[in-house]
C-alpha positions in Angstrom: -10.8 -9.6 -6.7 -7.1 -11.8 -6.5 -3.9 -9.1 -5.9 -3.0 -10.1 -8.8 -6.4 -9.1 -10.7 -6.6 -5.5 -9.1 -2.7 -4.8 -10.0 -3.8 -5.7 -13.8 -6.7 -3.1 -12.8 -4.9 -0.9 -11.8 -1.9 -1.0 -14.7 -4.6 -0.9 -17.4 -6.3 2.0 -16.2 -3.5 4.1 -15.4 -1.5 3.4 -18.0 -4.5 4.5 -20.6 -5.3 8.0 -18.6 -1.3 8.6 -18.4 0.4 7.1 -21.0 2.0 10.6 -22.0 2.9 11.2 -18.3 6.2 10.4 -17.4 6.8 9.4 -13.3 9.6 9.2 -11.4 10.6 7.1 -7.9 9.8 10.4 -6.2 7.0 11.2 -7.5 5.1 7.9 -6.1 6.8 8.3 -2.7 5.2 11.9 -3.2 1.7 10.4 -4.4 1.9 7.3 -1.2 2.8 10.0 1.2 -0.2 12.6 0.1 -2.4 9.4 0.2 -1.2 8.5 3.9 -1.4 12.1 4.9 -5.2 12.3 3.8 -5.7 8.7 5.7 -4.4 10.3 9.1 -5.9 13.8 8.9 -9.4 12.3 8.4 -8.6 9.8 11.0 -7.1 12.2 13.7 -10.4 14.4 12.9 -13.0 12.5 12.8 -11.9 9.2 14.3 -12.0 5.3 13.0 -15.4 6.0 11.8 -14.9 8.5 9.9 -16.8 8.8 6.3 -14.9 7.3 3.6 -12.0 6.0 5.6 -11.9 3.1 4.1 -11.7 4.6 0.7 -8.9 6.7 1.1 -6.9 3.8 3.0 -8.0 1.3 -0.7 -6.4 4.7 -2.8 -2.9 3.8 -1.2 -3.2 0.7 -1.8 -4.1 1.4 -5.3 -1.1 4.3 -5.5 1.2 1.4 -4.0 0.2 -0.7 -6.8 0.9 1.6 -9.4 4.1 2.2 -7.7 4.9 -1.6 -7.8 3.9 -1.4 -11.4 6.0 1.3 -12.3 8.8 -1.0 -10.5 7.7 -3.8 -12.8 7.4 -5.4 -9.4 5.0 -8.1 -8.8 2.2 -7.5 -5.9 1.1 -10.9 -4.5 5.1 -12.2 -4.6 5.7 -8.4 -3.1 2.6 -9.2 -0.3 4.1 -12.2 0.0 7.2 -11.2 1.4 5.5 -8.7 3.7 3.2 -11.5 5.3 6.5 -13.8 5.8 8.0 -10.7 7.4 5.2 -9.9 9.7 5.2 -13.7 11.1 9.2 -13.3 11.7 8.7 -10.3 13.3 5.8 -11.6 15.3 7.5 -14.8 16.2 10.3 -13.1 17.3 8.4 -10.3 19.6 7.0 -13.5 21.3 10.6 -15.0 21.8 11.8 -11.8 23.3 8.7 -11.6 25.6 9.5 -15.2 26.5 12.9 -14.5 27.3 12.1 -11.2 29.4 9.9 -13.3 31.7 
């Protein structure tokens, strides 16, 4: 499944279970940070291994997404723009390293 598939997922189902709900900014930060908060207890208790990790770390993603989609915002442009971020930022850590030696 594309980014761009499991956004549309992710809109169509949660806009069907709670299209009488009305959201606000906060409560998505509230929703990611609960989500994050589940990811670290589990992982500060029972270690990388522990049972269902990896489905708890997918339900932030899929909270982020209907965060994005709340925003109107678009996912793989929004990824995007992380990725190009991350190579900056790594490009830049090995220029600084350069320069230290």
């Amino acid at each position: 499944m594309s980014l761009k598939e499991a956004q549309e997922a992710v809109k169509t189902i949660s806009y069907e279970t709670h299209k009488t709900q009305i959201f606000t900014s906060s409560f998505f930060i509230s929703l990611l940070t609960e989500q994050i908060g589940q990811v670290a207890h589990k992982y500060i208790h029972e270690g990388r291994h522990a049972k269902d990790i990896e489905t708890d770390i997918a339900d932030t993603i899929v909270a982020a997404l209907n965060y994005l989609n709340w925003l109107e915002k678009d996912a793989t442009e929004a990824f995007q723009k992380s990725i190009e971020k991350l190579l900056v930022d790594a490009h830049l850590h090995i220029y600084c390293t350069w320069l230290i030696l």
